[in-house]
C-alpha positions in Angstrom: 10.0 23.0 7.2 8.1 21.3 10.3 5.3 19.1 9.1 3.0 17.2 10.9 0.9 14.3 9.4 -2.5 13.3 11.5 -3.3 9.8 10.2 -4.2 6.7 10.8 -1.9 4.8 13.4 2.0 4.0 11.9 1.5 0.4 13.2 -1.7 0.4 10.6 0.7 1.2 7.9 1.5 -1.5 4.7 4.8 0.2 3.2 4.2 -2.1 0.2 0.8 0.2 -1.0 0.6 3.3 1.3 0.6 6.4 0.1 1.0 8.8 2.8 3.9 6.9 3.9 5.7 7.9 0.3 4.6 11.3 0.9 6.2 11.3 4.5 9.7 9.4 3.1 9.9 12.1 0.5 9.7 15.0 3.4 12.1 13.1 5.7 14.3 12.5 2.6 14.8 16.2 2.3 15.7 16.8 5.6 12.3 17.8 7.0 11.0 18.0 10.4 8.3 15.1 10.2 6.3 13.9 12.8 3.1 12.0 13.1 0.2 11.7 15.4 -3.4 10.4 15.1 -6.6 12.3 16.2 -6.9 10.4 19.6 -3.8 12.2 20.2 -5.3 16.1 20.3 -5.3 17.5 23.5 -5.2 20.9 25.2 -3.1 22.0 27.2 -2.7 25.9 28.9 -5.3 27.0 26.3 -3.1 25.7 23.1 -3.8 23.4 21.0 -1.4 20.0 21.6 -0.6 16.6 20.2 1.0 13.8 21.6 3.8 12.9 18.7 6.1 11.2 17.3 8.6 12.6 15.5 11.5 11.3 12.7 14.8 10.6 13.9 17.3 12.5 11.4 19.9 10.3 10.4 22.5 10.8 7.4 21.3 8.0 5.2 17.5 8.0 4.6 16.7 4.0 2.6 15.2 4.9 -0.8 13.5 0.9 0.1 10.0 2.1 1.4 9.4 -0.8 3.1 13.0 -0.7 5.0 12.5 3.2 5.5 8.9 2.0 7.4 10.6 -0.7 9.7 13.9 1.1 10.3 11.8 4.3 11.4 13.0 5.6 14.9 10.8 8.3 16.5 11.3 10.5 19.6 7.8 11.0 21.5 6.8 14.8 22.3 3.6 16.7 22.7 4.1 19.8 20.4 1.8 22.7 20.0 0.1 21.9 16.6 0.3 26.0 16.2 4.5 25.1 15.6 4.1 23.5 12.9 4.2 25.5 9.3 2.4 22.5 7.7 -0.4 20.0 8.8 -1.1 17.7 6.5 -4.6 15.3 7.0 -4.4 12.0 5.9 -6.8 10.5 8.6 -8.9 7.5 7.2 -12.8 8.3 6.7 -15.8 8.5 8.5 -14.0 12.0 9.8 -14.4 12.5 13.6 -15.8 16.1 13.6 -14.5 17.0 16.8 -10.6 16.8 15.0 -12.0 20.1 12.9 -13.0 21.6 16.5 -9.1 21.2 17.4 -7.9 22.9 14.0 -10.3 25.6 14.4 -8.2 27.2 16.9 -4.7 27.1 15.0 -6.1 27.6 11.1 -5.5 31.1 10.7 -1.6 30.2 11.9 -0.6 27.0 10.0 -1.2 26.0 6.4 -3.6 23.1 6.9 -3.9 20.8 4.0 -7.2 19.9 3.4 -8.9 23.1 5.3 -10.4 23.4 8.0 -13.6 24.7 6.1 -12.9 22.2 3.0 -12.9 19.1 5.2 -16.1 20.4 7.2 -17.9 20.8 3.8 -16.8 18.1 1.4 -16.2 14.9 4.2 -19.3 13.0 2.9 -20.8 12.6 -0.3 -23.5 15.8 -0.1 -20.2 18.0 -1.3 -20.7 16.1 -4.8 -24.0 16.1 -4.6 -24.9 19.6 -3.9 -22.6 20.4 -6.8 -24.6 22.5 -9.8 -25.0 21.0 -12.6 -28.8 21.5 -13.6 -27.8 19.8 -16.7 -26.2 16.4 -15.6 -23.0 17.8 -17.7 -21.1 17.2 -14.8 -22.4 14.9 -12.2 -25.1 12.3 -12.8 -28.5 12.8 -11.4 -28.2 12.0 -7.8 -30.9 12.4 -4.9 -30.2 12.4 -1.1 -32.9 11.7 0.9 -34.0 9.8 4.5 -37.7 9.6 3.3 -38.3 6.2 1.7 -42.0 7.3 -0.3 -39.4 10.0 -1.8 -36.9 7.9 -2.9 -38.9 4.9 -3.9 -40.5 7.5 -6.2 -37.5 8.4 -7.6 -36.7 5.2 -8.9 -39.8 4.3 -10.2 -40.1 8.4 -12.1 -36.2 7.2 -13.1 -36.0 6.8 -17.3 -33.1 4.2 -16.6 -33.6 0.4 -15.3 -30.8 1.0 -13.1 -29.6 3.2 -10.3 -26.7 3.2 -7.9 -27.5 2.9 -4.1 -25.0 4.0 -1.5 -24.9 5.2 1.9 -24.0 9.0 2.6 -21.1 8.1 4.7 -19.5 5.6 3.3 -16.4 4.5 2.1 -14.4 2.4 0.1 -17.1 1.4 -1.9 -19.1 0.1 1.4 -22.3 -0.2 1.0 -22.7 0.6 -2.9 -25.2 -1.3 -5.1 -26.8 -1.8 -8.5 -30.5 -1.8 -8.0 -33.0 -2.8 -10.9 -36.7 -1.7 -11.5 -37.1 -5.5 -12.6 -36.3 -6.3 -9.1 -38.6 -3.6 -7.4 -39.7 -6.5 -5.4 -36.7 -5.6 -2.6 -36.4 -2.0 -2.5 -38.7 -1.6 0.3 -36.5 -4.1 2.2 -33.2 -2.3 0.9 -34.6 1.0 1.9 -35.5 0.1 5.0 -32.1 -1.4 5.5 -29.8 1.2 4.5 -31.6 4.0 6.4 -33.4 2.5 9.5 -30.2 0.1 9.8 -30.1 -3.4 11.9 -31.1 -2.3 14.9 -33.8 0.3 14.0 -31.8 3.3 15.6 -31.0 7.1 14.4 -32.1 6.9 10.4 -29.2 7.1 7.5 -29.2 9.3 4.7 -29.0 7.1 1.0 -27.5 8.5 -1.9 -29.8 7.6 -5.4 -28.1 8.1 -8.3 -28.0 7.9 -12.4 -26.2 4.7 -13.7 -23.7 5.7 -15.6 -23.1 3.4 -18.6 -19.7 2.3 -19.1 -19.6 1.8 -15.0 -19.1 -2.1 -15.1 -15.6 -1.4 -16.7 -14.3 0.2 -13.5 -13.8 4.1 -12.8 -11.0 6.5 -13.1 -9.3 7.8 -9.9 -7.5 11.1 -10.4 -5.6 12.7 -8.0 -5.9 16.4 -7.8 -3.1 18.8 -6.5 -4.0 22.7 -6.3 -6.9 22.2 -8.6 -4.5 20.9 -11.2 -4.8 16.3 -12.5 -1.5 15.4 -10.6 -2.2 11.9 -12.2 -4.4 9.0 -12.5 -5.1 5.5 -13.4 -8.3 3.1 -14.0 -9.4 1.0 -11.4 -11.2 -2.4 -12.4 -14.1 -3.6 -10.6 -13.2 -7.6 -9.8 -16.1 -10.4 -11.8 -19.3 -10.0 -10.4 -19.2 -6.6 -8.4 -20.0 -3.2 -9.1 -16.8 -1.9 -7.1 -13.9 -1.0 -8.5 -12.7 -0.1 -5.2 -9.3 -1.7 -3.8 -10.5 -3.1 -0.7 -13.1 -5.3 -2.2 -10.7 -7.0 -4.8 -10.1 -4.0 -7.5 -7.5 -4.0 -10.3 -5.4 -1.0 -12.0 -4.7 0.2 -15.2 -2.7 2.9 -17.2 -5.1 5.6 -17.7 -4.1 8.4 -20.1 -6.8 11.5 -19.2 -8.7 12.7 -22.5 -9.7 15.9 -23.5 -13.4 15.3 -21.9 -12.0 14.5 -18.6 -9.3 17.0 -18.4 -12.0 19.8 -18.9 -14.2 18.1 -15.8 -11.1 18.1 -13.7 -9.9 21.7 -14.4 -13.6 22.7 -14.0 -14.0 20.9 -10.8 -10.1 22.2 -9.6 -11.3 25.8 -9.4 -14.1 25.1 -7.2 -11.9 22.4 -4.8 -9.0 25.5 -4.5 -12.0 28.1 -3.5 -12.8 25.4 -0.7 -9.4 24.9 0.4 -9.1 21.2 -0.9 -5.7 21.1 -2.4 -5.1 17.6 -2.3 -7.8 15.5 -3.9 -8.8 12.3 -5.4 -11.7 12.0 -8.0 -13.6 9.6 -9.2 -14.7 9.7 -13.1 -17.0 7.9 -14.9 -18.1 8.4 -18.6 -16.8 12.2 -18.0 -18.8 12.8 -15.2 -17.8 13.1 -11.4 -19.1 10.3 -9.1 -17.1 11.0 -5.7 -14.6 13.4 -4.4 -12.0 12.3 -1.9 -10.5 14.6 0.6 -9.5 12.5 3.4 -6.8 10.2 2.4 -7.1 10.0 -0.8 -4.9 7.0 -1.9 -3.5 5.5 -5.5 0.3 7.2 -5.3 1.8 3.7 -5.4 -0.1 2.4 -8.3 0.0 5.3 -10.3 3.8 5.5 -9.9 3.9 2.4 -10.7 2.2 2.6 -14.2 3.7 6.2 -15.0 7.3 5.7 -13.6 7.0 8.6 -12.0 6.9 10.2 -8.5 4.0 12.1 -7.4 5.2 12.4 -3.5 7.4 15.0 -4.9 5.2 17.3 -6.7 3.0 16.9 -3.4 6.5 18.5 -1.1 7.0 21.1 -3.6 3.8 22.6 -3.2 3.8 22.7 0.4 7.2 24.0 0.4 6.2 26.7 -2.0 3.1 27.6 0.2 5.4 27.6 3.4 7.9 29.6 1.9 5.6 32.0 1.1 3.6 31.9 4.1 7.5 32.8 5.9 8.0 35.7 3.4 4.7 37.3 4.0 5.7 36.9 8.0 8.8 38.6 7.5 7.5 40.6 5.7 4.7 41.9 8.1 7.4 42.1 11.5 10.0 44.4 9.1 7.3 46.5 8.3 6.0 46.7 11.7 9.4 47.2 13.1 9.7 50.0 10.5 6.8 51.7 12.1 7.7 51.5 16.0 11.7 53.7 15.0 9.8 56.0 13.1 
């Protein structure tokens, strides 16, 4: 199999708590064709679709040390039609640059593209969750998008709660996400204005409103999704005094057994990310209900590993070789019965 990884730069890499470098050691460990490139590296070239890569040296031993396997990596520099490849897998960091999509348009109908094409145009920001239906609030909390500030100001004050989560539409890793407090309804004009008119007064943000969810200052639960089936998960800790629970603002883990309310969610929710194409996915739960969905690089291999003893980066290579293998048998398929045809 011939895979290619578009990611953030190898040099960005920490082998200690990456996950799509344990997805890419498990590929190369079974004596894939792996090579990596970043989306600064598209190009065309002659009407195809290019990338300027770097691709795995095979060698006999592969280290089974990540970290050893990272600094010990030897590449050979090409630029390969992306078309060659029988797997692209994205693991790019968010905000997504659209213009990558606009470069997989052209080869998606001939390579198996993990996230889609049409899943990673759709569910990139947080509208995807939002837009979800749930007129009940079984499934998702109450949550309003909106760039009109008399709207939204109304909304918290029509709001049964005192609280309400405040977060930008395009953000990540927790950036940006705050408690607010009808007791302090004193600076939601000035927060408003903040998190959609920004610092300088440019091109206006949309801001995410939502339900507080009680049970949220104990952390979330990430789960990582793999064709629309819980491939595992964990339950991230917000550090003292912040609503995050995210890793990059001082987050812990913990062992997180799924229960009956959240497996039905994440089934529930499954079929719909498999209809869009999303195959590999990372949740976030609350009190049973879906906050966020993850389809960029959704990360928390390492941790969850860590706390199950197990090894998710090979589920992940079986199902893409089980899609590739089929994708070749439906090929050879096609040119045997075509070639039956033209000696008739």
């Amino acid at each position: 199999m011939d895979i290619c990884f578009i990611m953030y730069p190898w040099d960005a890499v920490d082998p200690k708590k990456d996950s799509t470098l344990r997805i890419i050691h498990e590929a190369v460990k079974r004596g894939h064709t792996v090579s990596i490139t970043t989306p600064k590296n598209l190009t065309i070239r002659d009407c195809i679709t290019m990338a300027f890569c770097e691709t795995f040296e095979k060698t006999e031993t592969i280290s089974k040390n990540f970290v050893s396997f990272y600094k010990h990596a030897q590449f050979k520099k090409h630029m390969l039609p992306l078309e060659g490849f029988d797997t692209i897998f994205m693991r790019d960091n968010p905000p997504m640059d659209s213009f990558i999509l606009n470069f997989l348009d052209s080869v998606k109908n001939n390579v198996f593209i993990l996230n889609s094409v049409e899943g990673l145009r759709e569910a990139n920001n947080k509208v995807y969750t939002a837009s979800y239906y749930d007129p009940d609030y079984n499934l998702i909390p109450a949550t309003y998008v909106s760039k009109n500030k008399e709207y939204l100001k109304k909304v918290i004050d029509e709001h049964d709660g005192e609280k309400m989560i405040m977060k930008p539409l395009d953000g990540f890793g927790g950036s940006g996400v705050i408690v607010i407090e009808k007791s302090a309804r004193q600076n939601i004009n000035s927060l408003l204005d903040f998190y959609i008119d920004g610092i300088s007064g440019g091109t206006s943000n949309y801001v995410i409103l939502q339900e507080y969810v009680e049970g949220a200052e104990d952390g979330d639960v990430r789960v990582l999704m793999l064709n629309g089936e819980p491939l595992g998960a964990m339950r991230r800790v917000p550090p003292k005094n912040d609503p995050r629970s995210n890793f990059s603002v001082g987050g812990s883990v913990k062992k997180h057994v799924l229960g009956k309310g959240e497996l039905k969610l994440c089934r529930r929710i499954g079929k719909k990310l498999v209809q869009d194409g999303l195959y590999f996915v990372g949740l976030d739960l609350i009190g049973e209900k879906l906050i966020e969905v993850n389809v960029m690089s959704p990360g928390g291999i390492v941790n969850i590993n860590h706390l199950n003893k197990c090894k998710l980066q090979e589920d992940i290579i079986n199902f893409i070789e089980d899609v590739t293998n089929y994708e070749k048998k439906l090929s050879e398929r096609k040119v045997a019965l075509k070639e039956q045809v033209k000696n008739a």
